[in-house]
Backbone bond lengths (Angstrom), bond angles and torsions (degrees), N, CA, C in turn:
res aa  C-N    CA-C-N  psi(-1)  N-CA   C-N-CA  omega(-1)  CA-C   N-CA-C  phi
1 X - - - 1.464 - - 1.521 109.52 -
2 X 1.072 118.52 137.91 1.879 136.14 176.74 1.705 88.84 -51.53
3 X 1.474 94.28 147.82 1.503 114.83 169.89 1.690 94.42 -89.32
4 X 1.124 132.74 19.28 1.122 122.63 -174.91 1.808 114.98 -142.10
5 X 1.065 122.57 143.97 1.706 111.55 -148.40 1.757 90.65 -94.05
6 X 1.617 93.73 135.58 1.780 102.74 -176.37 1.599 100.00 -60.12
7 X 1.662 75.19 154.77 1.942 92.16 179.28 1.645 113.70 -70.79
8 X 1.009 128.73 168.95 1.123 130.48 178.30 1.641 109.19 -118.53
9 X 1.248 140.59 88.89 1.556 152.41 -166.34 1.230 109.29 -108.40
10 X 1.334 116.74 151.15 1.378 143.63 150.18 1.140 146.33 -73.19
11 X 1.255 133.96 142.05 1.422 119.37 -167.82 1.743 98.08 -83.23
12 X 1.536 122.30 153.94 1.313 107.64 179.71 1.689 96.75 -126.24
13 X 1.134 112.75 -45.45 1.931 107.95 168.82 1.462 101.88 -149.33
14 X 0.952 129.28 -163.21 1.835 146.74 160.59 1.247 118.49 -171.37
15 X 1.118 90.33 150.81 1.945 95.90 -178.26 1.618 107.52 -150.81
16 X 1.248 99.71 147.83 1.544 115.00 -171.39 1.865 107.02 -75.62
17 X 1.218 118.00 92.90 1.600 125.10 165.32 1.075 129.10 -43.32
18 X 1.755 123.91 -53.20 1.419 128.68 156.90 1.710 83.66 -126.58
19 X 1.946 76.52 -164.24 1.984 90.00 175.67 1.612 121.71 -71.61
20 X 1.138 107.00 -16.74 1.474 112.50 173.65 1.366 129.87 -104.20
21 X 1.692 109.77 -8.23 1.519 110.17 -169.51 1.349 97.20 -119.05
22 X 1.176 118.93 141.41 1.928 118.70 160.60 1.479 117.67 -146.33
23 X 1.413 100.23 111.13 1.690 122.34 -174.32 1.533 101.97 -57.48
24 X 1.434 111.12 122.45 1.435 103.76 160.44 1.852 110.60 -105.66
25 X 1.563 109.21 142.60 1.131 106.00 159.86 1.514 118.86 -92.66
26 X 1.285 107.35 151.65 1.547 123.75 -177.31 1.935 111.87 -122.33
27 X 1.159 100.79 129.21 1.457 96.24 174.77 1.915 101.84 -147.42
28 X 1.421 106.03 170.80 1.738 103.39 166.56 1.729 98.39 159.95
29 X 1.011 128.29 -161.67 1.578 132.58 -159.79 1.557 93.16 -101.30
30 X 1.421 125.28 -16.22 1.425 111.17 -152.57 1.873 83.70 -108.32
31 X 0.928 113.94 2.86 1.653 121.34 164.26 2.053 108.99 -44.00
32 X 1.511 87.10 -73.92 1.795 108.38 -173.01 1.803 97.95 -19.40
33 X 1.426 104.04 132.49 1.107 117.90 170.33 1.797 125.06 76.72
34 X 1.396 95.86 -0.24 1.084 101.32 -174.98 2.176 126.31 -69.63
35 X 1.087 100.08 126.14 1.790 95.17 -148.98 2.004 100.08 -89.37
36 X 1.475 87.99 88.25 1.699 84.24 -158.42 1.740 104.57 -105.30
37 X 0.885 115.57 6.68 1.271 132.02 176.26 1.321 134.34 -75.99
38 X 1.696 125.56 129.53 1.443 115.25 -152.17 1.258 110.37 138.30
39 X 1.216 118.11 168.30 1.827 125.82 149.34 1.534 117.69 -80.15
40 X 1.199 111.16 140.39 1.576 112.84 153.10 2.030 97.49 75.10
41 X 1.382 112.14 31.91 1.336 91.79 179.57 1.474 110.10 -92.35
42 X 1.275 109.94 129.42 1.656 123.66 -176.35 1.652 113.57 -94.89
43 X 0.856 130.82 142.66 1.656 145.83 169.11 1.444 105.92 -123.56
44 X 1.214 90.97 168.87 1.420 137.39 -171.92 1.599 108.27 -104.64
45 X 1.272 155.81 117.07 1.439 166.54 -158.56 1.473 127.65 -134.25
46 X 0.977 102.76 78.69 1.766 122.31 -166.24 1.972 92.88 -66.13
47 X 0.890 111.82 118.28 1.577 114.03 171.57 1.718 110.74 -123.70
48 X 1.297 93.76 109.72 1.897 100.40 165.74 1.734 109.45 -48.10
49 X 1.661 81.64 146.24 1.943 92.75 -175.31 1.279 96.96 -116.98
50 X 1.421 113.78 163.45 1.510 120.29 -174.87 1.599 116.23 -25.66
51 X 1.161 112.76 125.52 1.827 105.10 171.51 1.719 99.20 103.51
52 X 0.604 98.18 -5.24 1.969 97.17 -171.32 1.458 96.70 -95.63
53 X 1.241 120.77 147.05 1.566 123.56 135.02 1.294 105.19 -100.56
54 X 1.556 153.96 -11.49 1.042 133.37 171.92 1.775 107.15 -158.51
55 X 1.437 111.83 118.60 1.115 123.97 -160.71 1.499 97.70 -59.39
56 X 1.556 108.43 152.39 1.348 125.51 -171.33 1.472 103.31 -91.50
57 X 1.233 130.25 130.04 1.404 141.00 -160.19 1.806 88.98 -127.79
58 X 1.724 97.54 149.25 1.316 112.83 159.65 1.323 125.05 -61.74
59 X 1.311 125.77 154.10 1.652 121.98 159.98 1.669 102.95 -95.36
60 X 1.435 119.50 132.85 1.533 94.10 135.05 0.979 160.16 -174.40
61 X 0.900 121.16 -146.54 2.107 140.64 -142.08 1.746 104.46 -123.09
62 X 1.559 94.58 154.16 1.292 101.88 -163.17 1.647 97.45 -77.54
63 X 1.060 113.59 -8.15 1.489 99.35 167.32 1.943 114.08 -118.90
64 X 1.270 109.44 69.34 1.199 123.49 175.80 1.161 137.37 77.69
65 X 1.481 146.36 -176.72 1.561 115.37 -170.60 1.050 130.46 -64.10
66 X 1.442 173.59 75.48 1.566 132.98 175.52 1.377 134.42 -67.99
67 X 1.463 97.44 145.84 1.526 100.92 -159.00 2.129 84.24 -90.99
68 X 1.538 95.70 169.62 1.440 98.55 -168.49 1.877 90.63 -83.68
69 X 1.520 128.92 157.77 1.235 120.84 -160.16 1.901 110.01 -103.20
70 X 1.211 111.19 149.08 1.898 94.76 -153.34 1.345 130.78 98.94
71 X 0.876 120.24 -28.23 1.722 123.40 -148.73 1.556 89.16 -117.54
72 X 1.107 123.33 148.06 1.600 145.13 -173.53 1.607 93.42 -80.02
73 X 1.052 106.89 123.81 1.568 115.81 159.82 2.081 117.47 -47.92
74 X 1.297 106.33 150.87 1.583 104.16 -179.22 1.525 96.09 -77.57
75 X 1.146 116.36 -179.42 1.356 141.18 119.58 1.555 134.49 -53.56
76 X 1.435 122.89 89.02 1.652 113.96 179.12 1.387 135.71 -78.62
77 X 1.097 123.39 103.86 1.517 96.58 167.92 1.497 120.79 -128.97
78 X 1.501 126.27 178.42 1.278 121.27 -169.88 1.475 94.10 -105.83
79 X 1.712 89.21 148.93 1.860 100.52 170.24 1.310 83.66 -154.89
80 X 1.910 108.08 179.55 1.240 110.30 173.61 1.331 105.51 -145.33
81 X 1.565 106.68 165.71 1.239 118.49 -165.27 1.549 123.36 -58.80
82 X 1.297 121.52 117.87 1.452 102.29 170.17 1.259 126.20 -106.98
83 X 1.006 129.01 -14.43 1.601 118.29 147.41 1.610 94.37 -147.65
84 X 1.793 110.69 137.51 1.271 120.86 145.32 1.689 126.02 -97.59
85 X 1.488 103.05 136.67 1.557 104.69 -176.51 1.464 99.77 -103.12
86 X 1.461 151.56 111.28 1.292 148.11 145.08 1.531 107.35 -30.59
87 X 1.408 101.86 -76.72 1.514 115.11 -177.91 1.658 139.15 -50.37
88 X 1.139 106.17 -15.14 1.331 128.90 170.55 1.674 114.37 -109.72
89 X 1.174 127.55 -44.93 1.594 144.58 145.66 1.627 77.65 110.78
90 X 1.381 119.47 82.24 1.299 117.26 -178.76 1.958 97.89 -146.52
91 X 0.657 114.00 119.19 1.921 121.78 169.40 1.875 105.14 -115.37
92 X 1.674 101.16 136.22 1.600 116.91 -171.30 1.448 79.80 -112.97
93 X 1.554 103.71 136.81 1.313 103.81 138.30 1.494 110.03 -152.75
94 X 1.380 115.78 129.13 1.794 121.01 177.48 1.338 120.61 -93.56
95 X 1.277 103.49 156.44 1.209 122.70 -141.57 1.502 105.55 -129.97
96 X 1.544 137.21 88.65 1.433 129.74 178.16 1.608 110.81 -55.37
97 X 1.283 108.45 121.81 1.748 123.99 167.68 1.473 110.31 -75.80
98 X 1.492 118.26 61.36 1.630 115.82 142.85 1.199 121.87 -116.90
99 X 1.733 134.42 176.76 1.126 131.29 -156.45 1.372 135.17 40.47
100 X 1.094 114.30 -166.76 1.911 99.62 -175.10 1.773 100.37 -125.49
101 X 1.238 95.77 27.02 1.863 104.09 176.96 1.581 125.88 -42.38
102 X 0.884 133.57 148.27 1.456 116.19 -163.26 1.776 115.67 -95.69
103 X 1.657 118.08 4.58 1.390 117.34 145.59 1.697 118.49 -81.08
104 X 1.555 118.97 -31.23 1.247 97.69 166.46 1.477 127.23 -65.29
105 X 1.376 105.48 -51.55 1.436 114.50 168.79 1.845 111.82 -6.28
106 X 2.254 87.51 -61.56 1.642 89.78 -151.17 1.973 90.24 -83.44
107 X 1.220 101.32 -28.90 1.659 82.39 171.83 1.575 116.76 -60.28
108 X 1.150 135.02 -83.97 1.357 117.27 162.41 1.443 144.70 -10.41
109 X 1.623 123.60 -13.26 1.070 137.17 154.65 1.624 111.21 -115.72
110 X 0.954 124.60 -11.71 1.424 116.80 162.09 1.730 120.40 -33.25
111 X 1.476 93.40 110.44 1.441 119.86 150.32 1.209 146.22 -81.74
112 X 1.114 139.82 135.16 2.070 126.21 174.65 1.601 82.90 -47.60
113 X 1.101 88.44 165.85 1.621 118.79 -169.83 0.921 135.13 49.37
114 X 1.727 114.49 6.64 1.823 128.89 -177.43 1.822 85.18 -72.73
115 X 1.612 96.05 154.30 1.122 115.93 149.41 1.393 142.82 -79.36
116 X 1.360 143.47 160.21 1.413 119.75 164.07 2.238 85.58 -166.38
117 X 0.997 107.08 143.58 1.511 139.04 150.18 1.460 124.62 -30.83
118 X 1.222 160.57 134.66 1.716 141.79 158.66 1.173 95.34 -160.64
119 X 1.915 104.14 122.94 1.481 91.37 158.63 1.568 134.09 -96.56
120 X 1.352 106.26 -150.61 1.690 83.47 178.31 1.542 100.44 -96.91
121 X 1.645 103.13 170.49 1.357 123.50 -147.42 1.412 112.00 -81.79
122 X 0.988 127.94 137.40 1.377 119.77 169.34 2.184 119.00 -145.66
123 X 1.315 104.97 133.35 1.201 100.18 176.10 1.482 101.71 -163.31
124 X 1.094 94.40 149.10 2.095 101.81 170.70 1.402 123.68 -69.20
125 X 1.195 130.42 -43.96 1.390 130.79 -143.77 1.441 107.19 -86.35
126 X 1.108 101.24 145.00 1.273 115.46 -171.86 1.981 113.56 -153.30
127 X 1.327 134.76 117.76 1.042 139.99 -95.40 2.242 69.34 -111.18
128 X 1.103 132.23 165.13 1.318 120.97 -171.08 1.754 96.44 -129.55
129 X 1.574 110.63 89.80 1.162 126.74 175.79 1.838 106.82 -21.47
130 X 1.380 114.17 -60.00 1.754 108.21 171.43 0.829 133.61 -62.16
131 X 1.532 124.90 14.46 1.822 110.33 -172.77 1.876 90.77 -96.28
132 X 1.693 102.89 -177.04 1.545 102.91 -153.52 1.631 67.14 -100.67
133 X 1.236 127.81 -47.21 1.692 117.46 -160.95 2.006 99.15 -144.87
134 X 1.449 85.16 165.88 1.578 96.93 -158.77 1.928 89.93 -129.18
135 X 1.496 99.64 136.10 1.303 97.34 165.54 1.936 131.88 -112.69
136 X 0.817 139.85 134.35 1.658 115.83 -170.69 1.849 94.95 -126.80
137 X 1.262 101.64 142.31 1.647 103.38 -176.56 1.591 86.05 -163.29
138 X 2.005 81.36 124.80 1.694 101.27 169.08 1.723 110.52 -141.38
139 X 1.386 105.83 -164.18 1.936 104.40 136.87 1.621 88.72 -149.10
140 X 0.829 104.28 -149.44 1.703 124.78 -144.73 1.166 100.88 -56.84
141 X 1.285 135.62 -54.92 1.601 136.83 -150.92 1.701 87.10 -65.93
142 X 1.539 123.07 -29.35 1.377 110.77 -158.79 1.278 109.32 -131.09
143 X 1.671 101.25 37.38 1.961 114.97 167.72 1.431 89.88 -81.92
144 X 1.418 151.68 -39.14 1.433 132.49 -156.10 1.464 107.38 -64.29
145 X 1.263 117.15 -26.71 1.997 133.97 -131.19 1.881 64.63 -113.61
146 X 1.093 120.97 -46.79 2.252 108.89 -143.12 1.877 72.88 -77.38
147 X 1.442 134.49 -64.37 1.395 130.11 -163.87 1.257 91.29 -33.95
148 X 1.269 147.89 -119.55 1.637 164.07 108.70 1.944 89.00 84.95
149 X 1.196 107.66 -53.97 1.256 129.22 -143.33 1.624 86.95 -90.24
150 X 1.437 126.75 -63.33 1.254 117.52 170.19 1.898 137.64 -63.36
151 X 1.287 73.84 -6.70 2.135 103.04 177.17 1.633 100.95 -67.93
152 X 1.731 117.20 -28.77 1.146 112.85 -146.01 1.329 105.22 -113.00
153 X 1.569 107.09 -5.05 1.401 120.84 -177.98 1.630 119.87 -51.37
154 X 1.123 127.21 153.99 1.714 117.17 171.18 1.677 101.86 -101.88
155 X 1.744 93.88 140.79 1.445 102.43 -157.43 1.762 92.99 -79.52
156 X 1.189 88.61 141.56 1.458 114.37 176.77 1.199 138.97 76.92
157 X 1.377 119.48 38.16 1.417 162.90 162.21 1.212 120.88 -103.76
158 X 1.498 122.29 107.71 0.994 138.21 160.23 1.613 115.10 -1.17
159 X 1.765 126.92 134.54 1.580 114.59 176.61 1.203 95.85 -146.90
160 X 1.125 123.01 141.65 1.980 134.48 166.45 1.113 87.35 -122.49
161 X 1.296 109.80 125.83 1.736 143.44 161.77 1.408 129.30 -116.17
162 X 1.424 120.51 81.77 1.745 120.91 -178.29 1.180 107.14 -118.32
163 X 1.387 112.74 116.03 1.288 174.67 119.57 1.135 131.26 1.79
164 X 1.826 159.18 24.00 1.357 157.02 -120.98 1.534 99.19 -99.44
165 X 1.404 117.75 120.94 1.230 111.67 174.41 1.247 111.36 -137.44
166 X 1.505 117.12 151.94 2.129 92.88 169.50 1.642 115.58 -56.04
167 X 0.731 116.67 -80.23 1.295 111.41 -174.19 1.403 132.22 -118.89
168 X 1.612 132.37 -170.05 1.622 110.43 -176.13 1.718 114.73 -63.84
169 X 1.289 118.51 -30.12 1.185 142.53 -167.23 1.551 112.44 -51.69
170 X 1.620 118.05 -24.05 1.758 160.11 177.42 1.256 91.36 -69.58
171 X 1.167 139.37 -65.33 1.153 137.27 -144.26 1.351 114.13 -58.45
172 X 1.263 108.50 150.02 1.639 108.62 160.48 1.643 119.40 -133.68
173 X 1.429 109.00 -178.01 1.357 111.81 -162.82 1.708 102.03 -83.88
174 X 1.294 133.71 71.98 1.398 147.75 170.42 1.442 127.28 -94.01
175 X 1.016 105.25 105.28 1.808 98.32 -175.46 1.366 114.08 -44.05
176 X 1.165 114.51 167.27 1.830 144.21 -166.18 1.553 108.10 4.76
177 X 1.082 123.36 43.71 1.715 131.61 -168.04 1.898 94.66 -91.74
178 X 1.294 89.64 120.14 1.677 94.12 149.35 1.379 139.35 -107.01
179 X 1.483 98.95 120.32 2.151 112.02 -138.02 1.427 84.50 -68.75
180 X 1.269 137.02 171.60 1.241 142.68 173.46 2.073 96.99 -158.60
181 X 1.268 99.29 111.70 2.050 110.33 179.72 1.408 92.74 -83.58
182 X 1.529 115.82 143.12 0.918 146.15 173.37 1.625 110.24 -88.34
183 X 1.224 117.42 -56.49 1.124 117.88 -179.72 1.756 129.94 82.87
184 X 1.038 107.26 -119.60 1.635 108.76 154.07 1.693 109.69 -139.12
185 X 1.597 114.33 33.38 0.878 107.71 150.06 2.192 149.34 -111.92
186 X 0.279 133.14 99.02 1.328 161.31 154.09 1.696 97.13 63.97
187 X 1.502 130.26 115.02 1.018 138.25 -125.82 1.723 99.45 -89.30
188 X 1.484 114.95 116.42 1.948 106.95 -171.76 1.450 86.24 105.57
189 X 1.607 148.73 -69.80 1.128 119.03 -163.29 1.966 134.19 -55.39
190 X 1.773 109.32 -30.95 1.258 83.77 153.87 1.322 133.51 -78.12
191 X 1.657 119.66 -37.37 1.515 103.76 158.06 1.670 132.73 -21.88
192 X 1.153 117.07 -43.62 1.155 120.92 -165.13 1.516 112.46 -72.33
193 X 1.457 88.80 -44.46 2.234 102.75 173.67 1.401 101.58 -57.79
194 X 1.359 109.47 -45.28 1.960 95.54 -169.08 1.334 109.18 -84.00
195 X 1.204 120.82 11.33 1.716 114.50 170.17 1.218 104.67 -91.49
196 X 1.317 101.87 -53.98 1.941 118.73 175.67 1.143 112.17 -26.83
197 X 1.366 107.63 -65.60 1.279 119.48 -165.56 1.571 125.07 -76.60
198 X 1.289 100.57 -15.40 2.017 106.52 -172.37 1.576 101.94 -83.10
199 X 1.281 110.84 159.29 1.566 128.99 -172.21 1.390 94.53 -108.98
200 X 1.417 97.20 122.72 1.575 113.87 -169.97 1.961 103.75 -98.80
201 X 1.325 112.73 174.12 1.695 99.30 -158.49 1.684 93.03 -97.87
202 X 1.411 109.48 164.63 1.853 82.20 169.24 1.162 114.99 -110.31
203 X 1.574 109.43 173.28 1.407 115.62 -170.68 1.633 110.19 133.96
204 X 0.868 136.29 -166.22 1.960 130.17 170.92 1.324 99.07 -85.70
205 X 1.495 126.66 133.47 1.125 152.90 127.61 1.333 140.14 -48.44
206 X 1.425 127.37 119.28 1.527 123.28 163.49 1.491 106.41 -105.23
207 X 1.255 105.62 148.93 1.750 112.15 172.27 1.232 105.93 -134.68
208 X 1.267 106.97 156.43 1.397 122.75 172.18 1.508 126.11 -149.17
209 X 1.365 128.24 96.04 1.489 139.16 -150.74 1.388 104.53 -130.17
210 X 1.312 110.47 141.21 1.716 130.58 172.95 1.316 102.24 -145.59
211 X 1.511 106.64 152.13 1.793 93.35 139.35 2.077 80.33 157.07
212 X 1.217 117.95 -107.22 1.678 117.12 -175.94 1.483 109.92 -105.01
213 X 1.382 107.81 122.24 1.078 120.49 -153.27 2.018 120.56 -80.88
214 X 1.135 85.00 30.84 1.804 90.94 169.57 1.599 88.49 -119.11
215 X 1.216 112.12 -50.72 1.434 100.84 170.42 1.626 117.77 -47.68
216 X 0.741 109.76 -98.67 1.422 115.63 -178.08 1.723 111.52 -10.12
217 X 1.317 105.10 -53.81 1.533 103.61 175.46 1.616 119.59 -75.02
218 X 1.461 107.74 -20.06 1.911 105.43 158.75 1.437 121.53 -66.21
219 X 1.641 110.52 -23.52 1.660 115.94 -168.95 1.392 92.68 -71.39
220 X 1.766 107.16 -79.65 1.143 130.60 173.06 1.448 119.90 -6.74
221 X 1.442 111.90 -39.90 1.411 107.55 176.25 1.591 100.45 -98.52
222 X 1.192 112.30 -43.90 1.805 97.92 172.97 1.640 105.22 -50.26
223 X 1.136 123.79 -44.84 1.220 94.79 -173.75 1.896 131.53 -80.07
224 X 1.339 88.74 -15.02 1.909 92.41 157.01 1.591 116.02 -78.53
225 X 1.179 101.81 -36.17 1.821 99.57 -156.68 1.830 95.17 -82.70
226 X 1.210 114.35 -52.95 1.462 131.32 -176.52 1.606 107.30 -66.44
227 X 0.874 114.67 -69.34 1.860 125.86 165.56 0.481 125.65 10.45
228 X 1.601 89.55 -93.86 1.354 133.12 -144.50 1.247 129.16 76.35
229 X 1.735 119.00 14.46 1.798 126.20 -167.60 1.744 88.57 -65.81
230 X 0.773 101.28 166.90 1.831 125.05 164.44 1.553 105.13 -85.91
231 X 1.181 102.42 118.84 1.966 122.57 176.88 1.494 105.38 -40.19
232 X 1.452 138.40 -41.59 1.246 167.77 172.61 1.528 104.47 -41.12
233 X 1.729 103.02 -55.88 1.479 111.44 -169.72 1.669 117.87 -97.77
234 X 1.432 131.52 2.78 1.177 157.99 -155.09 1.854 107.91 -119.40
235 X 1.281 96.66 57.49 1.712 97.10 167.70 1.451 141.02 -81.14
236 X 1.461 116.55 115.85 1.726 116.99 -121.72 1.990 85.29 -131.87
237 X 1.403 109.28 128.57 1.242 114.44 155.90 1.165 136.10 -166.75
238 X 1.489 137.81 125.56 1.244 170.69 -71.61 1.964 78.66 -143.41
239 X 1.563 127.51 121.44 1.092 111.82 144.72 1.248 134.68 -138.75
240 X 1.737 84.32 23.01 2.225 93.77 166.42 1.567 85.17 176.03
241 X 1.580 107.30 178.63 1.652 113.06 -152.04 1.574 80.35 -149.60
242 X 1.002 111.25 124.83 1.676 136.85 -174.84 1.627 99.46 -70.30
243 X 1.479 96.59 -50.97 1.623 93.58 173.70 1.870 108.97 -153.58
């Protein structure tokens, strides 16, 4: 948890991106200063539970959060930023519509004036100006983080981008991405064939992969053991488990 007490934001519009994803914008006064800028920045997502108009957030204190006393704890979960505006005081972040989880829920009914929680941002990665080529491999939960992630790239360096989505309909307008349909088969296994299988450029490699976390940990090792990337340059994370 942030040494620093989540913002308290507003919903400002949303709109449906494909059939499964819908960006909500967030804006409000407790925005100002907010340091959202970067690749791969992750938050924290305070979501009100039945009975709330506005989820109860910690304060805090030099000795750890406090929650306010009475009040039903939120629901947390992590997402990440997909675009911050300073200048407009506007933050996107989308939201995949599967399961009946209780951030899709509230994204999918999100209204202007809903509430929601965010803390401040935090993530490691940072793209390593010297490598000869850079790799990024997700599917959906971790198209917000690969956009962000390919923004940060240095121009004119080699990029492999694979992509797992259900279907063409998923897609979005992302430079040099190779789409990979899921279909109705078993979620990470075609990802995994079209990594396998592509001819990577030579020279040192950086990667950077998210998305279902058996996947991610089969790449992750294909890409050290098979590779040969350096453990160092191979930033690997798990962000839901199929089963």
């Amino acid at each position: 948890m942030s040494t620093t007490a989540p913002r308290l934001l507003q919903v400002r519009r949303s709109e449906r991106v494909t059939p499964r994803m819908i960006r909500v914008t967030l804006a409000g006064d407790e925005l100002a200063g907010f340091p959202g800028d970067g690749p791969d920045r992750r938050i924290k997502m305070f979501f009100p539970v039945p009975g709330q108009e506005r989820p109860a957030v910690p304060r805090a204190a030099s000795g750890g959060p406090v929650w306010p006393a009475g009040e039903a704890r939120p629901a947390i979960r992590t997402y990440t930023v997909r675009r911050f505006d300073a200048g407009a005081g506007e933050l996107d972040v989308d939201f995949v519509l599967h399961g009946d989880g209780p951030a899709a829920a509230w994204a999918a009914d999100a209204r202007p004036g809903a509430w929601v929680g965010v803390s401040e941002p935090g993530g490691r990665y940072e793209p390593d100006p010297t490598a000869d080529f850079h790799v990024v491999i997700g599917d959906e939960t971790a198209l917000p983080a690969v956009a962000t992630v390919l923004d940060a790239l240095p121009d004119g360096v080699p990029a492999l981008t694979f992509l797992e989505v259900a279907d063409a309909a998923e897609e979005q307008p992302l430079p040099g991405v190779t789409w990979v349909h899921r279909g109705d088969r078993d979620a990470g296994t075609p990802l995994a064939e079209a990594v396998r299988a592509a001819e990577f450029p030579p020279g040192r490699g950086q990667a950077w992969l998210s998305g279902e976390s058996a996947c991610v940990k089969d790449l992750r090792r294909h890409l050290l053991d098979d590779r040969g990337l350096d453990r160092r340059a191979v930033y690997a994370t798990g962000y839901w488990r199929a089963r």
